[in-house]
C-alpha positions in Angstrom: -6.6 7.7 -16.6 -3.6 5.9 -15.2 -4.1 5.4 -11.2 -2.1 4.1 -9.0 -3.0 2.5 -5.8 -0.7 1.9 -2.9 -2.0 -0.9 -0.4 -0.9 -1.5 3.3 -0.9 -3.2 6.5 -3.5 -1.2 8.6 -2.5 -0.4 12.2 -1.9 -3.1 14.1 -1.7 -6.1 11.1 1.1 -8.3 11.9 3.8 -7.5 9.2 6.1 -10.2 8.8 8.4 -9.1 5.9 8.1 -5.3 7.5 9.9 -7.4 10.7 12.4 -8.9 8.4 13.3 -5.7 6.6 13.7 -3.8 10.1 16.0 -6.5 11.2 18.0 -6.9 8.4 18.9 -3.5 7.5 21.1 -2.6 10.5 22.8 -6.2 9.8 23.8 -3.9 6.4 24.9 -1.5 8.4 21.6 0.9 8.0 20.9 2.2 11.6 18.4 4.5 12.9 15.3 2.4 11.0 12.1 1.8 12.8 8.3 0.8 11.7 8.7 -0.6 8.3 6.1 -1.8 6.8 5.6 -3.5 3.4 3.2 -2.8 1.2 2.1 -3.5 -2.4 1.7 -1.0 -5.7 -0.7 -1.4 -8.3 -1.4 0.8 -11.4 -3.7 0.4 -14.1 -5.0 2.2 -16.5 -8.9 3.4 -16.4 -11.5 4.2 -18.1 -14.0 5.4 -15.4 -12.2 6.5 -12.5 -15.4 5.9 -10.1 -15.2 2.5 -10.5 -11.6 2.7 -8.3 -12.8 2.4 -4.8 -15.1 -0.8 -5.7 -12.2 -2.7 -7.7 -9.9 -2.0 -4.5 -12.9 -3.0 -2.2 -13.9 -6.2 -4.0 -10.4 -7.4 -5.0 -7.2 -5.8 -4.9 -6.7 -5.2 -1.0 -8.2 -6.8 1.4 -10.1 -3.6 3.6 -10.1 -6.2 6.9 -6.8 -6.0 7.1 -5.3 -3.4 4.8 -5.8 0.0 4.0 -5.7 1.7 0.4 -4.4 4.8 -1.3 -5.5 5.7 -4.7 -3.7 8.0 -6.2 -4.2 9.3 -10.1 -2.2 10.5 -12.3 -2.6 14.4 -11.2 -1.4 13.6 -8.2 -4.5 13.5 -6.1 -5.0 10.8 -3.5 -8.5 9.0 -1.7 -8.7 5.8 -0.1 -9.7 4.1 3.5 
């Protein structure tokens, strides 16, 4: 299964290239942007889909200070 997991800031989480985004689009001339945040996308193929939730636990975010969105390859989405 090929699954996709989009990671985050949580609420809250200082998000220092989300700032500099927001503050360097309207120098492009981009107005009317507000709360960007920057985030990271992973996908990987699998074998046992149950083992997603531990893999993004125990290594690829860091659940103290981001959340997670696993999403497969139908489409359907879990996370914290």
């Amino acid at each position: 299964m090929r699954a996709r997991v989009l990671i985050r800031p949580k609420a809250g989480i200082l998000d220092p290239q989300g700032v500099a985004v927001e503050r360097a689009l309207p120098a492009l001339g981009f107005t009317g942007v507000a709360n960007v945040h920057v985030g990271r996308l992973i996908e990987l193929d699998v074998e046992d889909p149950a083992q997603l939730e531990a893999m993004c636990e125990k290594l690829l975010a860091n659940p103290l200070i981001e959340d997670y969105e696993i999403v497969d390859s139908g489409g359907g989405a879990a996370g914290a």
